[in-house]
Backbone as JSON Lines, residues from 0, in Angstrom:
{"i":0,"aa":"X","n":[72.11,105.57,138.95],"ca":[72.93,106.25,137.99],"c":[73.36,107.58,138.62]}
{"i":1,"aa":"X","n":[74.42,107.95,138.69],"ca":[74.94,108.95,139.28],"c":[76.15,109.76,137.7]}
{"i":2,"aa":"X","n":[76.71,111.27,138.0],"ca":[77.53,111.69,137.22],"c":[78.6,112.33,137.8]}
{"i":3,"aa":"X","n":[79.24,111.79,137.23],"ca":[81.48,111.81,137.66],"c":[81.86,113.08,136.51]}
{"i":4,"aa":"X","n":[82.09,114.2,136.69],"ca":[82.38,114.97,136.0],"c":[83.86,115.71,136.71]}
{"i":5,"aa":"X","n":[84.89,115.49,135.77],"ca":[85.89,116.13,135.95],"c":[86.58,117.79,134.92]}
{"i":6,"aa":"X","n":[86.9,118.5,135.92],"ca":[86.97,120.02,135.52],"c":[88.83,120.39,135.77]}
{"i":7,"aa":"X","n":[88.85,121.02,134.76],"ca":[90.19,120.89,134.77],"c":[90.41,122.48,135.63]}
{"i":8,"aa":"X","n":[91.79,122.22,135.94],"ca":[91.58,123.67,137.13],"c":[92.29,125.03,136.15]}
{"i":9,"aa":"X","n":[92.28,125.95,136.46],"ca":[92.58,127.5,135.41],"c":[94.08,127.31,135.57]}
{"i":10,"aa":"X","n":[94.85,126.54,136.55],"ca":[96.11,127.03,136.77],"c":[96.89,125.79,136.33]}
{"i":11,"aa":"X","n":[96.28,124.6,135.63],"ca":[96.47,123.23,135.03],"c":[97.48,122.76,135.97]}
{"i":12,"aa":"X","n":[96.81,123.38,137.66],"ca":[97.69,121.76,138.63],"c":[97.09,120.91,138.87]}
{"i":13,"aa":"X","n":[95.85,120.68,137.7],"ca":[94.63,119.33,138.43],"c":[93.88,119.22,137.43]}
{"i":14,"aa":"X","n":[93.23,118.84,138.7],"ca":[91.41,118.9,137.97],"c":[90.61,118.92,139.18]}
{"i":15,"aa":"X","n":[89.33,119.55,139.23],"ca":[88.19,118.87,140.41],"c":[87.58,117.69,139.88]}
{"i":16,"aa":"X","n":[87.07,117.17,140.63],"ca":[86.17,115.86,140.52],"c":[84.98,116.0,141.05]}
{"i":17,"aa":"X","n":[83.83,116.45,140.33],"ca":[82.64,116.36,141.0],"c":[81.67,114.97,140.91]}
{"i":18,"aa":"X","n":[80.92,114.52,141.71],"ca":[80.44,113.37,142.07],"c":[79.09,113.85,142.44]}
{"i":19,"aa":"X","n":[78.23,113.89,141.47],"ca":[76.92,114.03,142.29],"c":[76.57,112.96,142.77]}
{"i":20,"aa":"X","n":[74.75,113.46,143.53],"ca":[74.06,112.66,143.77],"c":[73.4,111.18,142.88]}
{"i":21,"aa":"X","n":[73.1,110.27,143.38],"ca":[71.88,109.48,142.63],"c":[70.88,110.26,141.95]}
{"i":22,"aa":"X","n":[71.04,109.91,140.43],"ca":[70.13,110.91,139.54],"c":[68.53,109.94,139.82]}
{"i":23,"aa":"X","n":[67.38,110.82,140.65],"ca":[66.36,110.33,140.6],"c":[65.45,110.62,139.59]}
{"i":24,"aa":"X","n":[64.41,109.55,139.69],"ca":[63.26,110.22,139.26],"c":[63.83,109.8,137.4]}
{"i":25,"aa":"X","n":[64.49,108.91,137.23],"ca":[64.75,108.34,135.83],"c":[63.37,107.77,135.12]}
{"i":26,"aa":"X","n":[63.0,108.43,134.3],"ca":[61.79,107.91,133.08],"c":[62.29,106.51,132.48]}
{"i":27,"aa":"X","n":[62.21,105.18,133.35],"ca":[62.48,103.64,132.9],"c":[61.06,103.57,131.71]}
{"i":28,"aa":"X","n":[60.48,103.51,131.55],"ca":[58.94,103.18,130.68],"c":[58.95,103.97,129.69]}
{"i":29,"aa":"X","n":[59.77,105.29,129.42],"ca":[59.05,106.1,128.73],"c":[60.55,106.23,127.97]}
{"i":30,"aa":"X","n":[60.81,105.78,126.55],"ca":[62.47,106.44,125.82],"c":[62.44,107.52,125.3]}
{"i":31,"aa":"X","n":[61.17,108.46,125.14],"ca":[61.61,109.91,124.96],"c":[61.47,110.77,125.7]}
{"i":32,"aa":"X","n":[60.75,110.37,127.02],"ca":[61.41,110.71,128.1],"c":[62.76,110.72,128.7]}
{"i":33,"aa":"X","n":[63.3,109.54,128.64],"ca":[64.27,109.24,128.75],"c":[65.44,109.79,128.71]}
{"i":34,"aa":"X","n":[65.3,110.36,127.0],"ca":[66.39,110.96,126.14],"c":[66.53,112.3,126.53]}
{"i":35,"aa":"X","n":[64.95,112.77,126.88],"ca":[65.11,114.05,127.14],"c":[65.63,114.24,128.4]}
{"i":36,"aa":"X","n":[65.55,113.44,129.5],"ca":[65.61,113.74,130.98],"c":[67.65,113.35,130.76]}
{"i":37,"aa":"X","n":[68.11,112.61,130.1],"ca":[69.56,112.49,130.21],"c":[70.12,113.32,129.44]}
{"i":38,"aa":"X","n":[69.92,113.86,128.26],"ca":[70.39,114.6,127.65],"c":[70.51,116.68,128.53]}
{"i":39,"aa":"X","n":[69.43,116.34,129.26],"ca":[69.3,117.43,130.17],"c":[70.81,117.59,131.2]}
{"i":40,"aa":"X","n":[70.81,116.15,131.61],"ca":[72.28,115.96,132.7],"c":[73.07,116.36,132.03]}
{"i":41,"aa":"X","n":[73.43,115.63,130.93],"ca":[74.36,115.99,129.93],"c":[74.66,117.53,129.76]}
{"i":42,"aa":"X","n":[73.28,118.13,129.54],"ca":[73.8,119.91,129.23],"c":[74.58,120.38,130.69]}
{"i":43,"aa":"X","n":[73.87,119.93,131.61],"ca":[74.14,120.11,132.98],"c":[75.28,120.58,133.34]}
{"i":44,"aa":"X","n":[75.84,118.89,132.76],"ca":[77.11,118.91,133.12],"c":[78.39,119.67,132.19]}
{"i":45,"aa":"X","n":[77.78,119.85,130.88],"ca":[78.82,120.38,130.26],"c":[78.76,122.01,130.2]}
{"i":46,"aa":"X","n":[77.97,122.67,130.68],"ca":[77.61,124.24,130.87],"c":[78.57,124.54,132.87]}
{"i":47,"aa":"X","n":[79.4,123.2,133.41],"ca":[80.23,123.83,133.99],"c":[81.08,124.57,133.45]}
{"i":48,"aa":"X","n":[81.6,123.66,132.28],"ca":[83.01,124.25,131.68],"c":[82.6,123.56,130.1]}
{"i":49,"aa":"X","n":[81.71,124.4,129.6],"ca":[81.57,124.2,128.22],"c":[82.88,123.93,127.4]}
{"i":50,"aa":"X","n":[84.0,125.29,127.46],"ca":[85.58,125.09,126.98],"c":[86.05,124.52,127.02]}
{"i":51,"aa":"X","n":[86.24,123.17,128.19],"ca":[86.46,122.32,128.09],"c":[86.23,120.59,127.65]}
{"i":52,"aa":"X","n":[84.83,120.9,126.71],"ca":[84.24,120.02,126.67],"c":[84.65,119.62,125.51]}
{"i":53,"aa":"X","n":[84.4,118.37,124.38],"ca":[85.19,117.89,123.38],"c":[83.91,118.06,122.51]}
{"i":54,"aa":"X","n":[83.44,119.13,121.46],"ca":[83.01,118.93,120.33],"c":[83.41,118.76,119.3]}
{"i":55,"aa":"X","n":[83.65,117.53,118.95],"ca":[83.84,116.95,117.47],"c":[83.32,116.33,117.16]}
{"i":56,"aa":"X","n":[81.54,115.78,117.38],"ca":[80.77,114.89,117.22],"c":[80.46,116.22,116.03]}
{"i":57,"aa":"X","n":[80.06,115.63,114.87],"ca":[79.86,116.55,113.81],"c":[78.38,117.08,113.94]}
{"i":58,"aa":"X","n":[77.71,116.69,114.93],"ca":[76.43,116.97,115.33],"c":[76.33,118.71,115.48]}
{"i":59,"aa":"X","n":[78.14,118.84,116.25],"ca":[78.08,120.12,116.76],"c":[78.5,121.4,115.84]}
{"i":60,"aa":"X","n":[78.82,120.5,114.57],"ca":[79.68,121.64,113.6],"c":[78.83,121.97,112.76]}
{"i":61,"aa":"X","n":[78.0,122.95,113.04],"ca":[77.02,123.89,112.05],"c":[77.89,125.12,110.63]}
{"i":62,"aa":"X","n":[77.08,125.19,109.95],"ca":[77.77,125.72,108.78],"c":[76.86,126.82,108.74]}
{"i":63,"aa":"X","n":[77.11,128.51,108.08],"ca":[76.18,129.09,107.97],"c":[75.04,128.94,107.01]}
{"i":64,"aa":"X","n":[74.48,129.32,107.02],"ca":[72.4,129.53,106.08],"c":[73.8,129.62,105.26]}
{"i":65,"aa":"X","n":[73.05,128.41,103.83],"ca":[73.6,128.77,102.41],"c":[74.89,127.79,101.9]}
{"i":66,"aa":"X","n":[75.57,127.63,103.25],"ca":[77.02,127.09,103.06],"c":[76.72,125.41,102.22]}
{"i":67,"aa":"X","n":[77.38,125.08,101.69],"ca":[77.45,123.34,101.74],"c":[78.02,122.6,103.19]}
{"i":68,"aa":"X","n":[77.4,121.32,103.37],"ca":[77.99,120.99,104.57],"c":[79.21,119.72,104.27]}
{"i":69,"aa":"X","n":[79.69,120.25,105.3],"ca":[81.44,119.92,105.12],"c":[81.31,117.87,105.14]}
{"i":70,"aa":"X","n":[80.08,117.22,105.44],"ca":[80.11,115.81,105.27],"c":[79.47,115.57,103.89]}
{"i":71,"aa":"X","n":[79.35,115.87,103.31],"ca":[78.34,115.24,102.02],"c":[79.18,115.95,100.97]}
């Protein structure tokens, strides 16, 4: 398992393409290991260019202390 992460460039004539390595050392036996060790890549990869990343999984849309939340 490896990660293909593309970054869009400041001057929008592109993008980079980064290609890491073979992600080692994967927790196969263990799924909350697992979750935790990919979800880690995941931050990884999106703390290149957080701004560019797509939050609309409603996971990410917090409401303040008090508010009603905007699904229910």
């Amino acid at each position: 398992m490896l990660t293909i992460t593309l970054i869009r460039k400041p001057d929008l004539s592109g993008y980079t393409l980064i290609i890491e390595p073979e992600l080692l050392d994967y927790p196969k036996n263990d799924e909350s290991a697992a979750a935790t060790y990919i979800n880690k890549v995941i931050e990884r990869e999106i703390l290149r260019a957080p701004e560019q990343y797509l939050w609309v999984h409603r996971r990410f849309k917090t409401r303040p202390q008090g508010e009603k939340s905007l699904y229910i």
